[in-house]
C-alpha positions in Angstrom: 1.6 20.8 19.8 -2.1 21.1 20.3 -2.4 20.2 16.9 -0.9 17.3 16.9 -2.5 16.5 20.5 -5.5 16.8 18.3 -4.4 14.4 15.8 -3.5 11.4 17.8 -7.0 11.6 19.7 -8.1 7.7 19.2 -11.6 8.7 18.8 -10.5 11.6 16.0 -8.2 8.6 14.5 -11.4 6.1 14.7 -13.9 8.5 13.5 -11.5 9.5 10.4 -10.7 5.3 9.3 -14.4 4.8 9.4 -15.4 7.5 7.5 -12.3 6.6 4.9 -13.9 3.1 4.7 -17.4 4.3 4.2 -16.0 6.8 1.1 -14.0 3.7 -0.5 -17.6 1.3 0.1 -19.7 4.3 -1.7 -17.5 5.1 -4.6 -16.8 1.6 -5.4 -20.7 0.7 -4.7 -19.6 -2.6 -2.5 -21.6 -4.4 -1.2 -21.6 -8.1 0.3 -24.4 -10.5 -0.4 -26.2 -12.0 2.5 -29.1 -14.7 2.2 -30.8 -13.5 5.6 -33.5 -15.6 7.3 -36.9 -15.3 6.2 -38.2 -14.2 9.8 -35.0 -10.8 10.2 -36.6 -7.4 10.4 -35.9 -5.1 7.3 -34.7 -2.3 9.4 -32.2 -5.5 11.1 -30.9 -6.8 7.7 -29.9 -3.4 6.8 -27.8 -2.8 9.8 -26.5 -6.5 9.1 -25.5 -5.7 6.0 -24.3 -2.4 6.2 -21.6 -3.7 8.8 -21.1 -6.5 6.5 -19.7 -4.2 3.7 -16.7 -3.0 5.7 -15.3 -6.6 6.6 -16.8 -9.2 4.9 -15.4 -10.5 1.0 -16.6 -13.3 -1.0 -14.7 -15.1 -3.7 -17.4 -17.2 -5.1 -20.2 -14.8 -6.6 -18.0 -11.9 -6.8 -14.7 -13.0 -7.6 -11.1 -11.6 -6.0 -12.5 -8.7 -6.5 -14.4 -8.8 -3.2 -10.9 -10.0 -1.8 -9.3 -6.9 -2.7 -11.3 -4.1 -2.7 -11.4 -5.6 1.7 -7.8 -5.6 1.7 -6.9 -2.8 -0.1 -9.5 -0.6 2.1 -8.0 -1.7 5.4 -4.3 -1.4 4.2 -4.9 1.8 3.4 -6.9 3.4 5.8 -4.5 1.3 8.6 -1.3 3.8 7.3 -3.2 6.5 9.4 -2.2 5.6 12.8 1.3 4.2 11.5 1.7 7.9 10.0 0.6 9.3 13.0 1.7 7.9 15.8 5.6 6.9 16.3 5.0 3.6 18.3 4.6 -0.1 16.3 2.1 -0.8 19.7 0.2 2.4 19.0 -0.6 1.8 15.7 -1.4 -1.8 15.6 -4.1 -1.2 18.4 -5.4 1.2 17.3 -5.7 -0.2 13.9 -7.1 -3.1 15.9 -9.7 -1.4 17.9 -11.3 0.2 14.6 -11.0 -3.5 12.9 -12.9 -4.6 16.1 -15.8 -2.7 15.8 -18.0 -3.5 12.9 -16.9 -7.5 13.0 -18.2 -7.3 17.1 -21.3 -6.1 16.1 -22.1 -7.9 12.9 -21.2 -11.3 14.1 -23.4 -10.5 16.8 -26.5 -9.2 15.5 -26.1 -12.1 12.4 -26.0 -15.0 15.0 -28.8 -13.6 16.8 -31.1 -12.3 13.9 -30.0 -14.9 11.7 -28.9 -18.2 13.1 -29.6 -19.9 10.5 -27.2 -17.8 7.3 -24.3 -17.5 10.8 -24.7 -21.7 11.3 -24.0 -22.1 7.6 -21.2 -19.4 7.0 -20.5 -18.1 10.4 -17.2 -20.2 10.9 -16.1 -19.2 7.2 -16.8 -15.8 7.8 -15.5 -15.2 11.3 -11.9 -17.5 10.1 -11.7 -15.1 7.2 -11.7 -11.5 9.8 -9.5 -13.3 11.9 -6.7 -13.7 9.1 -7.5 -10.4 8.3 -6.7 -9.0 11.5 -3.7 -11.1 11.7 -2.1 -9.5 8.6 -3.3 -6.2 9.5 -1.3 -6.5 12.8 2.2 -7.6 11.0 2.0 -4.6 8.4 1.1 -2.3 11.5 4.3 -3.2 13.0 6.3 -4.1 10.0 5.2 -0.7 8.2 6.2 1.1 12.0 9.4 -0.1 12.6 10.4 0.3 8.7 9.4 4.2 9.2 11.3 4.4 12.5 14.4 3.0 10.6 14.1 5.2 7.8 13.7 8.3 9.9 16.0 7.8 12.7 19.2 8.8 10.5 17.7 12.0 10.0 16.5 12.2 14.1 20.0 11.3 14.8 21.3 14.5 12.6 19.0 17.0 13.7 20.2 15.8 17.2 23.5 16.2 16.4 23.0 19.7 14.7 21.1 21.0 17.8 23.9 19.6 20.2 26.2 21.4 18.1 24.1 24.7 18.1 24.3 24.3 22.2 28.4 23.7 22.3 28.8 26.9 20.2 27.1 28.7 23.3 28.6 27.6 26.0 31.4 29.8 27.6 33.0 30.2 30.7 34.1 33.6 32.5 38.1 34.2 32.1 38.3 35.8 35.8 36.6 32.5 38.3 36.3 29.8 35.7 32.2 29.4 35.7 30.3 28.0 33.1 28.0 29.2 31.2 24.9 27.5 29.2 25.0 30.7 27.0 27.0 34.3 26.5 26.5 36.6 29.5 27.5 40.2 29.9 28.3 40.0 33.3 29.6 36.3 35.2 27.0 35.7 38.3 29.7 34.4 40.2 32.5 37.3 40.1 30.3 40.3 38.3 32.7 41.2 36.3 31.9 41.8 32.4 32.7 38.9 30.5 31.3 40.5 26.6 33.4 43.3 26.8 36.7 41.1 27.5 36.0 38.7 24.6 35.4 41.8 22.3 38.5 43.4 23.1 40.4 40.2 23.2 39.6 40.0 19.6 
């Protein structure tokens, strides 16, 4: 149980999707394009750009492979909290909140440190996160109740198999009636030996 406690820790969860983002950017080499303005910091187009890589695609100089690698990344590392967690709600915000974080920041630092590259491509850029978010919502929930469907049978069975495990020990004593939630020697009630009873009664 601490283990899983462990597990669904939203900060573990975040820590783990980011770092699963930042394997897939390095071994595929990623790496989104910006034109920054000719006054940004070094150290500030880094940062830019760096946040850039996890969220940002673009179909014109590299091609749909921009558009997948983005959406293949996300899709992937957004089955963590649906494996994880047995809610639709928990897993879409969570998946959410980790989708949140690099597009808050880079669309702020770009349209501060760069108002000129966020005038010209901002809206584009910020309309094509948005859809993004939208689908990564509906396969959150779609992929959580689908798992919850698929799953419940076998819930429902190992319910059925523990209620059954319960009804075998249930008893009652022969001499005042009482019921039992298990197989006593001796009835609380009356006193009397119940085990020895059964055993000679068979």
């Amino acid at each position: 149980m601490k283990n899983l406690g462990f597990l669904k820790n939203r900060f573990i969860i975040f820590i783990f999707q980011m770092f699963l983002l930042s394997t897939f950017i390095f071994i595929f080499t990623y790496k989104f394009e910006i034109n920054f303005d000719s006054e940004i910091s070094k150290e500030r187009q880094e940062i830019i750009q760096f946040l850039a890589n996890y969220i940002i695609f673009n179909i014109e100089t590299k091609g749909l492979y921009s558009l997948y690698f983005i959406y293949f990344s996300w899709l992937i590392v957004a089955l963590i909290p649906v494996l994880i967690f047995n809610d639709y709600k928990e897993a879409y915000s969570m998946n959410l909140t980790t989708f949140f974080f690099p597009n808050f920041f880079f669309f702020i630092f770009l349209s501060r440190y760069s108002p000129v590259y966020y005038k010209a491509y901002g809206l584009t850029l910020f309309a094509q996160t948005i859809i993004l978010g939208i689908i990564l919502t509906i396969y959150s929930i779609g992929l959580s109740l689908l798992m919850k469907r698929i799953l419940k049978p076998k819930e429902e069975s190992q319910l059925e198999d523990f209620k059954l495990i319960v009804s075998k020990n249930i008893s009652k004593c022969p001499y005042c009636g009482t019921e039992f939630d298990s197989i006593p020697t001796y009835c609380y009630n009356c006193s009397k030996e119940i085990i020895k009873l059964e055993s000679s009664e068979e």
